[in-house]
C-alpha positions as CSV (number, residue, x, y, z in Angstrom):
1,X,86.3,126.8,103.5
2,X,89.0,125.4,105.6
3,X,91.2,127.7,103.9
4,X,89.3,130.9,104.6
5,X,89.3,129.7,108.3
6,X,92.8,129.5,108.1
7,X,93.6,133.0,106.6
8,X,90.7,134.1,109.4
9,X,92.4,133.0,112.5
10,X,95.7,133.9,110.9
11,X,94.6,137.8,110.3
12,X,93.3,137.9,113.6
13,X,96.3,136.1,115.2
14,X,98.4,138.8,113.5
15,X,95.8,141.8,114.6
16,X,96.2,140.7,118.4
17,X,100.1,141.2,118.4
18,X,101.4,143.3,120.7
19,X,104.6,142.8,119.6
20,X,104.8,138.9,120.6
21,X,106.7,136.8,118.6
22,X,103.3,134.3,116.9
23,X,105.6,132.0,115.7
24,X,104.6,129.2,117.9
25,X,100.5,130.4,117.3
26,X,101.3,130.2,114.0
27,X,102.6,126.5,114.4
28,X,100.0,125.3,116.4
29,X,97.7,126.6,114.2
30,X,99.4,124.2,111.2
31,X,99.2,121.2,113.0
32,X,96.0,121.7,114.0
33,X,95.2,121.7,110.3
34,X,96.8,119.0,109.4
35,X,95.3,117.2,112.0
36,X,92.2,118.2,110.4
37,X,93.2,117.0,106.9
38,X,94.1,114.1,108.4
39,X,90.9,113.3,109.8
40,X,89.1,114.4,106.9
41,X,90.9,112.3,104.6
42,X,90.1,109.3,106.7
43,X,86.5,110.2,106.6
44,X,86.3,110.2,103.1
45,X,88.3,106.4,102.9
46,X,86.0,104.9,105.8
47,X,82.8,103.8,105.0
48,X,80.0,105.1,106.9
49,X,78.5,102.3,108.9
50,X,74.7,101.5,109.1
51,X,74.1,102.9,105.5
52,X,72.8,102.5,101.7
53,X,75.1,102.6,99.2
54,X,74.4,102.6,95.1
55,X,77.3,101.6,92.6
56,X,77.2,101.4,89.0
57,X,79.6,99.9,86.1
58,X,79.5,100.2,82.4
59,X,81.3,98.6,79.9
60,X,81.9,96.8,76.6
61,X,82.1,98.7,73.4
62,X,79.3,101.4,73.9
63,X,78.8,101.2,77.7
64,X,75.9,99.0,76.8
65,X,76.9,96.6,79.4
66,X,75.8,97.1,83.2
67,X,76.5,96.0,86.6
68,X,74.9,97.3,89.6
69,X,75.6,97.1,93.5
70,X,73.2,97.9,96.0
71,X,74.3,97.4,99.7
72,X,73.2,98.5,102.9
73,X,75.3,97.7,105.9
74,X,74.4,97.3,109.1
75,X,77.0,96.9,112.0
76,X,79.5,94.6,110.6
77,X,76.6,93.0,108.6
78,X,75.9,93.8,104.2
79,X,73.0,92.6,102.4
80,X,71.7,93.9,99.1
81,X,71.5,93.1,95.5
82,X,73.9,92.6,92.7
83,X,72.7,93.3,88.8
84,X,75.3,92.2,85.7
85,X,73.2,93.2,82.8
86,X,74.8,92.5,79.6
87,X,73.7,93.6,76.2
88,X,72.0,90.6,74.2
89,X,73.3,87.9,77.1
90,X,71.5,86.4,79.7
91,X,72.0,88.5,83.0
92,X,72.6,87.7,86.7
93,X,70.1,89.0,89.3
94,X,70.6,88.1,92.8
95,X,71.2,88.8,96.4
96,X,74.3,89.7,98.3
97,X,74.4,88.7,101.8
98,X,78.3,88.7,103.9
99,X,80.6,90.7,106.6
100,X,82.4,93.8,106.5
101,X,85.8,94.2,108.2
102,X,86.9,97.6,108.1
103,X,86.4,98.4,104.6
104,X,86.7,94.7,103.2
105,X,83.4,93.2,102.1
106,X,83.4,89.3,101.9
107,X,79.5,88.4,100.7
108,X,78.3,85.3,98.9
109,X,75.9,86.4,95.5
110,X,73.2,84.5,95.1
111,X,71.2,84.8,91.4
112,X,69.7,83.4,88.7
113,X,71.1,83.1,85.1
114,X,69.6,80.8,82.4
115,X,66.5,79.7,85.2
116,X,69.4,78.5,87.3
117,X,69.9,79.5,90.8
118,X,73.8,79.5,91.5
119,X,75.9,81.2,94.2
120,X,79.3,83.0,93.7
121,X,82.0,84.4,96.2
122,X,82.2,88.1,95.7
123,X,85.3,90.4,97.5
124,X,85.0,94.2,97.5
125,X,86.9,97.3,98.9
126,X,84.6,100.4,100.3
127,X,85.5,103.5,101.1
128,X,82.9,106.6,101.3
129,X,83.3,107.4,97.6
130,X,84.6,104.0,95.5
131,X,83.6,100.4,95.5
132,X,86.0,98.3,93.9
133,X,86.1,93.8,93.4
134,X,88.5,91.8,92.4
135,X,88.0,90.0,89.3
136,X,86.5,86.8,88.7
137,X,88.6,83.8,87.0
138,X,87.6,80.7,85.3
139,X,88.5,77.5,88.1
140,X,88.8,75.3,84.8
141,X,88.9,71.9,87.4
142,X,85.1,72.3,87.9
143,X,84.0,74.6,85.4
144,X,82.8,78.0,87.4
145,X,83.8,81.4,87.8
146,X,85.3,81.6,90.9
147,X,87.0,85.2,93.1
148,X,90.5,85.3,91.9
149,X,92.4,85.4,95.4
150,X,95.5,86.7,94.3
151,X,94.6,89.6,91.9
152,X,94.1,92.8,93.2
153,X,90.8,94.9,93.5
154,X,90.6,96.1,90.0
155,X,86.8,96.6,89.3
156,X,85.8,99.8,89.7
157,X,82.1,101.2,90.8
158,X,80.9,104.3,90.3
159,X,78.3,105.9,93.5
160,X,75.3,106.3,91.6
161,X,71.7,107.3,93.0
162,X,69.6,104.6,94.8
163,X,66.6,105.4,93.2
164,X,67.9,104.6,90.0
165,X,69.1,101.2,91.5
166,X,65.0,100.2,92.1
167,X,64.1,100.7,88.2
168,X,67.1,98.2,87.2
């Protein structure tokens, strides 16, 4: 649409001439749009604040493996649930509760697994389109999964529909 815009102003730009020289029209007319380009790209790599968001992962051999994100943020505040459904394993189903900072997400998950409660430091990357987490490793001193610190954010979520979320 922007483009239509573009060749719009431009015809009519040209139309107008009475013999003036439309170079500079013509450049202000460019910046402006990459101004706009600009802006736009930064709204689609900034999440929205005060929202719902729905994310979805599949994996293993078939897809047959699931993990879903639900998080609704609120200032600089994210709650909402976290789902890893594995095929023929016991599953984690809990609660995410943390801080945004611009579009870093730092959140403890808490969920059950086994009839055990157990809590787990979670780091994710938003942006309006993509949630992604860096991985967990093993801490082999005390035995639990812990947020590997110095790996990047490799996970990736797919946006899915919220209303799917709620049948999980």
């Amino acid at each position: 649409m922007k483009r239509y815009l573009y060749i719009l102003v431009l015809g009519l730009a040209s139309c107008a001439g009475n013999n003036k020289d439309n170079s500079s029209d013509t450049d202000t007319l460019a910046l402006t749009n990459v101004k706009q380009d600009t802006s736009l790209t930064k709204q689609l790599s900034t999440p929205a604040q005060n929202m719902e968001y729905c994310f979805i992962r599949t994996e293993g051999t078939s897809n047959q493996d699931t993990t879903a994100i639900h998080l609704v943020i609120n200032a600089d505040k994210v709650s909402g649930d976290m789902l890893w459904l594995p095929k023929e394993k016991d599953s984690r189903k809990g609660t995410l509760l943390g801080k945004i900072n611009g579009n870093k997400i730092d959140a403890v998950w808490t969920f059950m697994q086994e009839g055990m409660k157990d809590t787990l430091s979670v780091d994710f990357k938003l942006s309006a389109q993509q949630l992604v987490q860096k991985p967990f490793t093993l801490n082999t001193a005390t035995g639990r999964q812990q947020t590997n610190e110095n790996a990047d954010y490799s996970i990736s979520y797919n946006m899915d529909n919220c209303e799917k979320f709620r049948t999980y």
